[in-house]
N, C-alpha and C positions, 0 to 999 in steps of 0.2 A: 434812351434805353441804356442801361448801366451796363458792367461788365457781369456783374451776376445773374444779370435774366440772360446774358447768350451760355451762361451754363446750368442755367435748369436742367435742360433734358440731360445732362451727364451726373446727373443725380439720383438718376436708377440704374446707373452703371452696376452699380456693387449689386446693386436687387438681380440685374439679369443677368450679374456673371456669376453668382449664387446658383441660381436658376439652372444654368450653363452647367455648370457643376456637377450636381447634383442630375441632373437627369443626361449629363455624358455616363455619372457612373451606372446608374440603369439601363441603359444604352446596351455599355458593356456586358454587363450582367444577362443580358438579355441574349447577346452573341455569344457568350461565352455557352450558354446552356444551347444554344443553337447546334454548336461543336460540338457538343457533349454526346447530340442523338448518334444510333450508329447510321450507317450508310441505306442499312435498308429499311429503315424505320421513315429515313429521310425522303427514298426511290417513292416510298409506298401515302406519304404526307398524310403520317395520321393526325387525327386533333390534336395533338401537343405540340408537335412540328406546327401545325397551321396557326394553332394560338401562340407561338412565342414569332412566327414569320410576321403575324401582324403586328404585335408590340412591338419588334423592331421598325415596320415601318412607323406604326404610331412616335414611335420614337425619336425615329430622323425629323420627321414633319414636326415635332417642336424643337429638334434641337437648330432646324433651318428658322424658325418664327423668332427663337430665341438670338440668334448670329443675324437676321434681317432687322431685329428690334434695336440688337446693337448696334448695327453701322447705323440706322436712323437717327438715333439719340446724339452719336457724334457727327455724322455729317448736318443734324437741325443745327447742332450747336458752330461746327464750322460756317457752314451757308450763313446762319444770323449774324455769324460777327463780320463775314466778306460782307455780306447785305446791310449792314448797319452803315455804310457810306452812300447810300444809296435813300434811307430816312429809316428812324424807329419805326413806323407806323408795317415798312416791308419787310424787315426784319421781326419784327416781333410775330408777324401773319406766318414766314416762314418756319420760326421759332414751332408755331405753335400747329405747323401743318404734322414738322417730324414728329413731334411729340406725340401726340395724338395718332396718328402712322405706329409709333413704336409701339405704343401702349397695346394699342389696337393686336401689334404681333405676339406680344406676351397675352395677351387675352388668347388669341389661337393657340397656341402653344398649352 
């Protein structure tokens, strides 16, 4: 196993930190209008309050798939190169468990 298959998986790095990105700033957006209601609009959790309390959870729950996709991607990539003294054949399995693992969290997300 060569140097460049133990960094595959860190070549969706920039895809998930896009990703990251982009739905922190929604995130915010989402809190921000949160702040916005008044207090007793908030006390009384009309549907608008209700609908932006779950986009914020929907929200957390991928920006967690997206932060678990990426420590995946680099610890497959750490693991295969430790595991590469150990033979190609357990390295590349490892390689290919994170991967798949990460992909799998950006799919959630």
């Amino acid at each position: 196993m060569d140097a460049l298959e133990l960094l595959f998986p860190r070549t969706y790095l920039p895809g998930a930190a896009l990703l990251i990105i982009s739905t922190s700033q929604r995130y915010t957006h989402v809190n921000d209008q949160i702040h916005n209601f008044s207090e007793e609009e908030c006390r009384m959790r009309t549907q608008r309050v209700l609908t932006e309390l779950r986009k914020a959870g929907l929200f957390r729950n991928a920006m967690i798939g997206l932060y678990m996709s990426t420590a995946l991607f680099s610890l497959g990539s750490l693991t295969a190169f430790i595991a590469s003294t150990w033979g190609p054949e357990t390295s590349k399995t490892l390689l290919e468990i994170s991967s798949v693992a990460g992909v799998a969290c950006i799919l959630f997300s």
